[in-house]
KOLDO-26781 format. One record per residue (C-alpha): residue in one letter; x, y, z. Coordinates in steps of 0.5 Angstrom, whole numbers, padded with zeros to 4 digits, always signed. Layout:
BEGIN
aXYZ/...
***
This chain:
BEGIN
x+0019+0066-0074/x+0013+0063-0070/x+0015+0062-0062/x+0012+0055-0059/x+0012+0056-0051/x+0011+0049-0046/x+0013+0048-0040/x+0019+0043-0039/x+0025+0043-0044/x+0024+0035-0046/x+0017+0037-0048/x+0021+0044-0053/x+0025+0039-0055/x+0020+0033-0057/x+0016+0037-0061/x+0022+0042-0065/x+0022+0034-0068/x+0016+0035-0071/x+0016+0043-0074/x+0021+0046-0080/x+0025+0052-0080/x+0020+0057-0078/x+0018+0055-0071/x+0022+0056-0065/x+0020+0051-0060/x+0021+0054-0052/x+0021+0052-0044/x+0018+0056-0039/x+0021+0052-0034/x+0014+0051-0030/x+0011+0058-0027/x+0012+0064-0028/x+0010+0068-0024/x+0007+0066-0017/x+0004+0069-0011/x+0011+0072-0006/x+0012+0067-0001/x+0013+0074+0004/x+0006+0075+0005/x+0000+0072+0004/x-0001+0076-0003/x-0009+0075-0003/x-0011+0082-0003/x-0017+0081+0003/x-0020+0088+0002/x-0020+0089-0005/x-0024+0082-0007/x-0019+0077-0006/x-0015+0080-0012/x-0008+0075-0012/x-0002+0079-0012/x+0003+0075-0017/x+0011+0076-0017/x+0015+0073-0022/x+0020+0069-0017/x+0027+0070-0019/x+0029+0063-0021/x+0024+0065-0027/x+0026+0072-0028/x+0032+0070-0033/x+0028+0065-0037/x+0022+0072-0037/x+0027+0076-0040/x+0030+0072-0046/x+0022+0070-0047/x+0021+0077-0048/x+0025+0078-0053/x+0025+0072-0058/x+0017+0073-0057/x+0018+0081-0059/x+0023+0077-0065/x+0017+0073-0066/x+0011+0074-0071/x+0007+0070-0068/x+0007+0066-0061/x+0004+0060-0059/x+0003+0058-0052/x+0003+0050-0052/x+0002+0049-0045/x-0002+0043-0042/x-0010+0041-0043/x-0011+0043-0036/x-0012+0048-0031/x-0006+0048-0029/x-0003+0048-0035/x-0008+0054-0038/x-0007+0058-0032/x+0001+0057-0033/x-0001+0059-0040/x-0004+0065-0037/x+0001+0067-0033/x+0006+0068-0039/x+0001+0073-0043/x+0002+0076-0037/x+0009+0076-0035/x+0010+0078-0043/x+0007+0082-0043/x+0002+0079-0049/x-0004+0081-0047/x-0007+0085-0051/x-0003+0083-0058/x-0007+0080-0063/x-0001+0074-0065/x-0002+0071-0059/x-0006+0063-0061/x-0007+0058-0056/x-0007+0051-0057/x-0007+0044-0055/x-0005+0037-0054/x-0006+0032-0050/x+0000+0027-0053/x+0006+0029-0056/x+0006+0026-0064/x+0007+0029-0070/x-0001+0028-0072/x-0003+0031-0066/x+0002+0037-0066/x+0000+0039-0072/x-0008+0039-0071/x-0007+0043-0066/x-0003+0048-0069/x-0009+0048-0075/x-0015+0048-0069/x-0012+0055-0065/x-0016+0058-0059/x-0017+0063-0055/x-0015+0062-0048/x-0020+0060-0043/x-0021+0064-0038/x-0026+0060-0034/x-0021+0054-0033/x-0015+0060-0031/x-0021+0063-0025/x-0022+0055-0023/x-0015+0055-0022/x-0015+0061-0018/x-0020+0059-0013/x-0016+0053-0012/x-0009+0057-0011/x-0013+0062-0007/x-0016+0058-0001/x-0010+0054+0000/x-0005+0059+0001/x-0011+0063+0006/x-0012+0056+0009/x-0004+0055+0009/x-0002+0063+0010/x-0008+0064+0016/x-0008+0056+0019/x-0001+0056+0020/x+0001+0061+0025/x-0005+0059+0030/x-0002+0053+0030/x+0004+0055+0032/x+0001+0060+0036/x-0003+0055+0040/x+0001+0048+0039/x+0008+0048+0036/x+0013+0052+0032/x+0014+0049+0025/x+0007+0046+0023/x+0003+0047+0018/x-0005+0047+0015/x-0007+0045+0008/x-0014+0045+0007/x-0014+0037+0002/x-0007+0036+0007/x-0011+0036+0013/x-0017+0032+0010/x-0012+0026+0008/x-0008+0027+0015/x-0016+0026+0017/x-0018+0020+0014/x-0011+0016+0017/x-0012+0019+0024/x-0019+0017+0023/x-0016+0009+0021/x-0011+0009+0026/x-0017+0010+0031/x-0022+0005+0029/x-0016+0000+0030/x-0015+0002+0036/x-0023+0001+0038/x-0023-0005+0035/x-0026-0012+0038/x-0024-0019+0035/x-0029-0023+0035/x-0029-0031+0035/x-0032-0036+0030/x-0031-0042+0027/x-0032-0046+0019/x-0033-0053+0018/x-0029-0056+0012/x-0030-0063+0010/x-0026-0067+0006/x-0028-0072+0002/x-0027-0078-0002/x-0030-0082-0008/x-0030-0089-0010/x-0029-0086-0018/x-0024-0081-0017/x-0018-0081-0013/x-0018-0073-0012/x-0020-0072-0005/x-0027-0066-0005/x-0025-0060+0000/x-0033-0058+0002/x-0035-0052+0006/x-0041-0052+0011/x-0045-0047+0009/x-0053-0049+0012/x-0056-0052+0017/x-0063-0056+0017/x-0064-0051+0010/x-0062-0045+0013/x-0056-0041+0012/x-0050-0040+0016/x-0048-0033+0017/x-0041-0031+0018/x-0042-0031+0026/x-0047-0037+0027/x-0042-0042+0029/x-0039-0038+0035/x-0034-0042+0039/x-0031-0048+0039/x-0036-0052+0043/x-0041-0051+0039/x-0036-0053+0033/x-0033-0059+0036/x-0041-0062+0037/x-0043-0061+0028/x-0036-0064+0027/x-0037-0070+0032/x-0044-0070+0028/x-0041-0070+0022/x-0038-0076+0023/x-0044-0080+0024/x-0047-0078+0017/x-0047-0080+0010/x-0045-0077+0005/x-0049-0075-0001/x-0048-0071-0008/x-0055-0067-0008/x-0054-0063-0013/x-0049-0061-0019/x-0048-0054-0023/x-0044-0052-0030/x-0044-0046-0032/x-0039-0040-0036/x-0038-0034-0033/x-0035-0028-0036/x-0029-0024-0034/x-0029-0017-0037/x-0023-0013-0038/x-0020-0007-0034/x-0021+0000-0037/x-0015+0003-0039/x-0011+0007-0034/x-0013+0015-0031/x-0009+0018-0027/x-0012+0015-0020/x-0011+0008-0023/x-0004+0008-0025/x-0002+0011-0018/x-0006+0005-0016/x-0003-0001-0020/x+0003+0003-0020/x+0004+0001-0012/x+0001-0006-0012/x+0005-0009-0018/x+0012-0004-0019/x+0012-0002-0012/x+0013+0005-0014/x+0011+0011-0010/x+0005+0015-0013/x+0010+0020-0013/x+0015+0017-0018/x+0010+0014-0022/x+0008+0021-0023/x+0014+0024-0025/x+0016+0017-0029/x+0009+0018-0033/x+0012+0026-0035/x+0018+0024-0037/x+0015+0018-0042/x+0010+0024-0044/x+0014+0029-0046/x+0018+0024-0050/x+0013+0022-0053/x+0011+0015-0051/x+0005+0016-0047/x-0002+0021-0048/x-0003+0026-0043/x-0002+0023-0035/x-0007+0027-0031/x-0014+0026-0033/x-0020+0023-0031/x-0023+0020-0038/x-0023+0014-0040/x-0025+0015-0046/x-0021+0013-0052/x-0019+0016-0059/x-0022+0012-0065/x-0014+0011-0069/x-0012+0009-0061/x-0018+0003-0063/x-0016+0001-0070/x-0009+0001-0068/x-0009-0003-0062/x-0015-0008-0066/x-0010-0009-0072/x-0004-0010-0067/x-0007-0016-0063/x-0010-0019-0069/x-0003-0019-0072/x+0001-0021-0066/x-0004-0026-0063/x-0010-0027-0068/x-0018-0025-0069/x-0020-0029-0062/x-0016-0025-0058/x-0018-0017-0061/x-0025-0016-0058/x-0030-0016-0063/x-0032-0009-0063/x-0028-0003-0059/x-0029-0002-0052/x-0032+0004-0049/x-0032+0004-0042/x-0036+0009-0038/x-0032+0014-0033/x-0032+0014-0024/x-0030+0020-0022/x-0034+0025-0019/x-0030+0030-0022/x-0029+0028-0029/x-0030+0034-0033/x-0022+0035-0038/x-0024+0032-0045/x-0018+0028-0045/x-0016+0021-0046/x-0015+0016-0041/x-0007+0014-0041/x-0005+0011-0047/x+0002+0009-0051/x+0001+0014-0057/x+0003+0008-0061/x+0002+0001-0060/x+0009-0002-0064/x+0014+0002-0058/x+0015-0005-0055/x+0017-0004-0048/x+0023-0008-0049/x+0026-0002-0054/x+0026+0003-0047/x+0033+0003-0044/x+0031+0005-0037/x+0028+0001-0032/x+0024+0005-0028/x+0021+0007-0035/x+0020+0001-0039/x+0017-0002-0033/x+0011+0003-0032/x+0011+0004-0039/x+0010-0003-0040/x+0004-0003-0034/x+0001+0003-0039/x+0002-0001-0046/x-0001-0008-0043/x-0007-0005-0040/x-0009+0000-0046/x-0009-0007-0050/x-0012-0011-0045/x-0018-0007-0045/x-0019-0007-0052/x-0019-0016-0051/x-0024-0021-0051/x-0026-0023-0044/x-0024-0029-0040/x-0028-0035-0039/x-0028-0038-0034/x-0031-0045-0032/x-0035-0046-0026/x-0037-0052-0022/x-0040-0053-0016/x-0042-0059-0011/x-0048-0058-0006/x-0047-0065-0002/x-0052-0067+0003/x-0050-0071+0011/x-0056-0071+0015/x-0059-0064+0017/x-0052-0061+0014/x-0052-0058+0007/x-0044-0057+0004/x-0041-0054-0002/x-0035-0055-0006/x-0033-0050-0011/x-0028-0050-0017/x-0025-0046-0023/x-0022-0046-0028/x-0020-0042-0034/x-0022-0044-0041/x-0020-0038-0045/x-0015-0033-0042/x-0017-0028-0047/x-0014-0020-0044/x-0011-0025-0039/x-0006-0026-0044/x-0003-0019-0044/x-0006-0017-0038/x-0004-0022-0033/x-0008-0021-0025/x-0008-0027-0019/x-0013-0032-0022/x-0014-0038-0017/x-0015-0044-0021/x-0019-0051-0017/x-0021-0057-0021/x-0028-0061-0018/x-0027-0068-0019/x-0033-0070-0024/x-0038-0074-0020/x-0045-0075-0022/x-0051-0073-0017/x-0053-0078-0012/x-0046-0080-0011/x-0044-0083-0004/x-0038-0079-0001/x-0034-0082+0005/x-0032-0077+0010/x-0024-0077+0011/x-0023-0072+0016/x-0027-0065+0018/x-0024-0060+0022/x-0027-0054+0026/x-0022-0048+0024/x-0022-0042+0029/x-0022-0035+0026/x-0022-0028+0028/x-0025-0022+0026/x-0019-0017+0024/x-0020-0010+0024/x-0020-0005+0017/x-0013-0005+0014/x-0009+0002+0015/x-0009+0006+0008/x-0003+0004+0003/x-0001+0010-0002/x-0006+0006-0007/x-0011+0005-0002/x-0011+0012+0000/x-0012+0015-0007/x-0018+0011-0008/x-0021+0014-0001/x-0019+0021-0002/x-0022+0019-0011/x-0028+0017-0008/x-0030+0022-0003/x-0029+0027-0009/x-0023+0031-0005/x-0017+0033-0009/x-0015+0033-0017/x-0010+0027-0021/x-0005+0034-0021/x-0006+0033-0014/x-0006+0026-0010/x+0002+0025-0011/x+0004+0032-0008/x-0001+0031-0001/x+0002+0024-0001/x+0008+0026-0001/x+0008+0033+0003/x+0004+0029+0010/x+0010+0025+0010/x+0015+0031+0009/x+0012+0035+0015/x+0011+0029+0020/x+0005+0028+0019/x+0004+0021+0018/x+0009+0015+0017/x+0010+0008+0013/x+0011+0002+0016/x+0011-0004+0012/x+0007+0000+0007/x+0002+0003+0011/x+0001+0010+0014/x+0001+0011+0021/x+0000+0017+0024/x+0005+0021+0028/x+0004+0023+0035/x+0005+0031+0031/x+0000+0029+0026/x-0005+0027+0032/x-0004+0032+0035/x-0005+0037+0029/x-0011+0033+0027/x-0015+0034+0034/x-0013+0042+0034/x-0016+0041+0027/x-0022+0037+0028/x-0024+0041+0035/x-0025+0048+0032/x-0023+0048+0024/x-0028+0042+0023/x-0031+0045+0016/x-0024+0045+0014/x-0022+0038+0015/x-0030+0036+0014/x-0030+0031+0008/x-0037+0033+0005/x-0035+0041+0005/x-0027+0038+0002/x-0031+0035-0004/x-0036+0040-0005/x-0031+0044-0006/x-0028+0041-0011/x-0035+0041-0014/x-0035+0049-0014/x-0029+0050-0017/x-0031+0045-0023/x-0037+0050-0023/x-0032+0056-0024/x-0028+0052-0029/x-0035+0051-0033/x-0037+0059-0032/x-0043+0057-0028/x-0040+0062-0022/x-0034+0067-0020/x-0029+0065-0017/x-0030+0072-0012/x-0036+0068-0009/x-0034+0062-0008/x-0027+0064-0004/x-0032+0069-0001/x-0037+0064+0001/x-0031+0060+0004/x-0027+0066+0007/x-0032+0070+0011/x-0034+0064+0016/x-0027+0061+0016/x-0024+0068+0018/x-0029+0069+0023/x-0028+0062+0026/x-0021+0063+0026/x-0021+0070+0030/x-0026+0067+0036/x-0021+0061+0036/x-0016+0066+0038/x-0019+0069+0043/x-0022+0062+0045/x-0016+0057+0046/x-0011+0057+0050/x-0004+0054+0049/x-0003+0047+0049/x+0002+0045+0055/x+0008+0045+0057/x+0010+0039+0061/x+0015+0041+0067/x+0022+0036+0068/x+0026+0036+0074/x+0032+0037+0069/x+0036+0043+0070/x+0039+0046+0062/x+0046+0045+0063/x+0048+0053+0060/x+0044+0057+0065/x+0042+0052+0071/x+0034+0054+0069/x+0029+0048+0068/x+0028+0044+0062/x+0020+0043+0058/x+0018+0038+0055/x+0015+0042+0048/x+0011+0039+0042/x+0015+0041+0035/x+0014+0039+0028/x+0017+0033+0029/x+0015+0031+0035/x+0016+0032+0043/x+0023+0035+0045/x+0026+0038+0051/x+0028+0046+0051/x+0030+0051+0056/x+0024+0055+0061/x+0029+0061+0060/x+0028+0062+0052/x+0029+0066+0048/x+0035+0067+0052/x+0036+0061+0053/x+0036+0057+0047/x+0038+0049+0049/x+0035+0044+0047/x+0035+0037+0047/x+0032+0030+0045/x+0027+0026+0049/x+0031+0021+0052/x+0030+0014+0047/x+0028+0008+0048/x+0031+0002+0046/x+0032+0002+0038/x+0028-0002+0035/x+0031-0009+0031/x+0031-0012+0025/x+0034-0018+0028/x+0039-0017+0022/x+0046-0018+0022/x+0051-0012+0020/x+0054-0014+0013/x+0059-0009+0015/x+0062-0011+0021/x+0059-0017+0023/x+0057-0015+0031/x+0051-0011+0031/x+0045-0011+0029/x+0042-0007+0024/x+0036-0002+0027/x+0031+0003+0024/x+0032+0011+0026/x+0030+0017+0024/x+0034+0023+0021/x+0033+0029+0025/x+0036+0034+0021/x+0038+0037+0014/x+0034+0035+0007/x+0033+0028+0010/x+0030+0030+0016/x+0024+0026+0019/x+0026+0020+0014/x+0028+0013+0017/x+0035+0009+0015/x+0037+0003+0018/x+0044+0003+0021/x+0049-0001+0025/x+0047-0002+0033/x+0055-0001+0034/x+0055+0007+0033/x+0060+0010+0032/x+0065+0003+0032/x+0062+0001+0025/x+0059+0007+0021/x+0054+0003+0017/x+0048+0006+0014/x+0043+0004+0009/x+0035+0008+0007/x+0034+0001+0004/x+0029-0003+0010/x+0033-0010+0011/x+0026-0013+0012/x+0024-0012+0005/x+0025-0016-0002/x+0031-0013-0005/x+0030-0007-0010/x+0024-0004-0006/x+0029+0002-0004/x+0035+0006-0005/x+0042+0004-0002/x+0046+0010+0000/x+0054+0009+0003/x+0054+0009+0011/x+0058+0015+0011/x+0054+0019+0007/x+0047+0017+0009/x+0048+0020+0016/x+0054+0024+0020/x+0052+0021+0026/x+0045+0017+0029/x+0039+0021+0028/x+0037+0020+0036/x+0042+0024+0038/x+0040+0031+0033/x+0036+0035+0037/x+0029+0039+0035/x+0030+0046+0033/x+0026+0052+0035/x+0026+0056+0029/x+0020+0054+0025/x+0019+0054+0017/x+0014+0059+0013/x+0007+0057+0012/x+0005+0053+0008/x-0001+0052+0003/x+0002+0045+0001/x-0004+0043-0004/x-0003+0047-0010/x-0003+0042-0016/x+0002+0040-0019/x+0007+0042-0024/
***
């Protein structure tokens, strides 16, 4: 008997569909082993060696893994193509005690089909321990970020916050954001449009004013009303005439199939999903089956994944719509390096439609449409342009249209189609009216989830493994808010980011973030020791962080004039994980608390469906698994009890509605914030 071991039951059982009798197919259920949560568990003395322990969650699945591997004649750990997946691999031999046996084979897959299960079973290898080292590193420095960051900030600011070293760049480049918002200056300008007519046609000519006496405006040249309203008077004293006509086809290539980043993204913008759903929907379709391995920064597809989808478009929509030779798309990211494909379904004839979940099927269809567009024709596009002349002003009229969709036909976009009226050069125009149109300047958007993981792809900061988790544990720690899909830092997620960038500032820099995600590539390639690297970064950190102790005080308390209702001593106002709170001066003995007095709840100007009085208002959970989450309830508490985590002011089916009775106890803005904190936390381990 042969003993295959991944990671996941769904995964164990996709693949026992594929062996005969003489394979057992086996769930680790993720980790093994991992560093105690008790301690730091990085032997500072002894050349950062990590002290694992087998959590006691894993230690019954350890013990009967043992067994059937003793009863096995050969054990195969199966676990994912990538680092974590190699050092989860690992951690089995360890805690199996494996090691030194000569059965244990290594193999790999990056999708979970008969053809793909049974080639890697023929191609076994050895573990690799460069990939382990990599990993290693990675969770090193961020349980020393986390273990030796968290309780300084504690120290000097409040009980209850965290550190993380990729955590605390993405809170960075938020904060950062919020603060270019804030500084901005709107600055006025004006554009001149006119609309003209033709004898021959009947549809009128929208053109833009785009030079003067030859010259070419810039956005700022024309900046205030006075100065607009004189071009518009003068325009109206000229003829107009079509100095010029221009044809020509452009081209619209199709997209790359989907990596990790790209599905996050798209996964946002079209569905509406978190990236953290969307990653954990990808799992479930892999470990079905349906899709090639999520987490990948490759492009790259194989040879039977183009002959196949070239046979199914030519099938379905005809030779003119498959591209005439494959496509291959060259890589972005700076930190490919995994040799694995891009996301892909790992059979094309598995309709959408056939998936009986929705969430499923709707990603998976994003997956399946994208994979066969890139494997399309371009689109074509016609463009047409008028340069019309009026005295010293020169203006442009533009149309589009598509000619042929080509991968639009499968993989739809925004695409906005203006048909030109075909006039012939020297044709006279009438000006119907023209108008000065005012605008201003806006400042740079807030980061979306989408948005976000492409900032933090291009700086080369963090892994595919690990964009969802950061997103989702700086929410989870009051970091950062949404509001209407953007992030807004919280008042604790300024306060921890100015702590940071004042006195940890390599940690939160994003040039020594990504060069660090560099080094560990390093590591993964053999080029360096993983001792080195976290050495290089644990001395100077180590030092910082002893002066910083000695050097800054702790952060203020603000004094009240309040007295604490049990023991008569003057309430503070504090700084705590979910921001300010009031406690008693007399602490620890004394250990009330309470909130900050409110403003007035913000409205949604939305009727209560419930009762029909109240408004519904937005409010925070204060406690409990909820906390820190917001949830829009009935403004006529306690009377009516409705409450609902689905915001009102957004399309319906973009949340999840829960009964008012269940979803909070009593309003939020009553709860008060503890003084006990949480253990620290590294909060940027890949994800598993």
């Amino acid at each position: 008997m042969k003993l295959i071991i991944v990671e996941s039951p769904t995964k164990a059982k996709t693949i026992s569909k594929f062996l005969g009798p003489d394979y057992k197919v086996e769930s680790s259920y993720g980790h093994v082993r991992d560093l105690p949560k008790s301690k730091l568990g990085v032997d500072l003395e002894n050349n950062f060696e990590l002290q694992y322990v087998i959590p006691v969650k894993a230690r019954k699945v350890v013990n009967q893994l043992k067994k059937d591997a003793k009863d096995s004649d050969e054990v195969i750990l199966a676990t994912d193509e990538d680092r974590e997946g190699e050092a989860i691999a690992w951690h089995l031999s360890q805690a199996l005690g494996l090691k030194d046996q000569k059965n244990i084979k290594r193999i790999v897959f990056h999708e979970i089909t008969k053809a793909a299960i049974e080639k890697a079973l023929q191609n076994p290898r050895s573990l690799d321990l460069n990939m382990v080292d990599a990993q290693q590193a990675r969770r090193a420095l961020d349980r020393l970020v986390g273990y030796k960051l968290s309780p300084f900030l504690w120290k000097k600011v409040a009980r209850g916050l965290s550190a993380g070293r990729v955590q605390s760049v993405a809170v960075r480049l938020i904060v950062d954001r919020e603060n270019e918002i804030r500084a901005f200056k709107p600055e006025e300008y004006y554009t001149i449009i006119a609309n003209l007519k033709a004898e021959s046609v009947t549809a009128p000519v929208e053109a833009l004013l785009s030079k003067i006496d030859g010259k070419s405006l810039e956005k700022f040249d024309i900046k205030n009303g006075e100065q607009a309203n004189e071009i518009v008077s003068d325009l109206k004293k000229q003829k107009f005439v079509v100095s010029n006509v221009e044809k020509r086809t452009a081209k619209k290539n199709p997209p790359p199939p989907f990596i990790t980043s790209t599905l996050q993204q798209e996964a946002v913008k079209r569905l509406g999903f978190s990236s953290k759903k969307t990653m954990f929907i990808a799992q479930r379709l892999y470990e079905q089956g349906l899709i090639t391995y999520m987490r990948t920064d490759s492009v790259n597809l194989s040879q039977d994944a183009l002959i196949a989808a070239k046979s199914w478009l030519e099938k379905t929509f005809g030779a003119e719509y498959a591209a005439a030779a494959p496509r291959v798309f060259a890589g972005k990211s700076r930190l490919a390096q995994e040799a694995h494909e891009a996301i892909r379904p790992t059979d094309v004839s598995n309709a959408p439609e056939d998936l009986k979940d929705e969430s499923d099927k709707k990603l998976y269809k994003m997956i399946w449409q994208r994979f066969l567009g890139s494997q399309m024709p371009e689109a074509r596009v016609a463009l047409s342009s008028l340069e019309i002349t009026a005295g010293k002003y020169t203006l442009k009229a533009s149309g589009q249209q598509i000619i042929f969709d080509g991968y639009l036909k499968i993989w739809p976009q925004k695409f906005s189609e203006k048909e030109l009226p075909v006039l012939a050069k020297n044709s006279a125009l009438d000006l119907a009216e023209a108008n000065a149109l005012q605008h201003f300047t806006e400042p740079p958007a807030r980061y979306s989830e989408a948005s976000l993981i492409k900032v933090l792809e291009e700086y080369g900061i963090g892994r595919p493994s690990t964009y969802a988790p950061i997103i989702s544990v700086i929410q989870t720690r009051n970091y950062v808010q949404k509001e209407k899909g953007r992030f807004v830092p919280t008042e604790t997620g300024e306060l921890v980011n100015k702590v940071m960038t004042e006195h940890f500032a390599a940690v939160v820099d994003i040039d020594f973030t990504a060069n660090m995600e560099e080094e560990l590539d390093h590591i993964a390639d053999g080029k360096e020791k993983w001792q080195d690297v976290i050495g290089k970064f644990y001395g100077p950190f180590a030092k910082n962080l002893e002066e910083k102790y000695l050097e800054v005080s702790k952060a203020p308390e603000e004094t009240t004039d309040e007295k604490c209702e049990k023991c008569g001593k003057p309430m503070l106002i504090k700084a705590g994980r979910f921001g300010k709170f009031m406690a008693c001066s007399g602490f620890p003995d004394c250990k009330t608390t309470k909130p900050l007095p409110k403003s007035a709840p913000k409205l949604t100007g939305i009727k209560c469906e419930k009762c029909g009085e109240g408004e519904l208002v937005e409010r925070r959970v204060n406690k409990g698994r909820a906390r820190g989450k917001f949830f829009w309830g009935c403004s006529k508490y306690p009377k009516c009890d409705n409450a609902t985590w689905q915001d009102p002011t957004k399309k319906e089916g973009e949340g999840v509605v829960t009964d008012g009775a269940k979803a909070v106890e009593k309003p939020a803005d009553t709860d008060s914030e503890s003084e006990t904190p949480e253990g620290p936390e590294e909060l940027d381990v890949e994800s598993k």
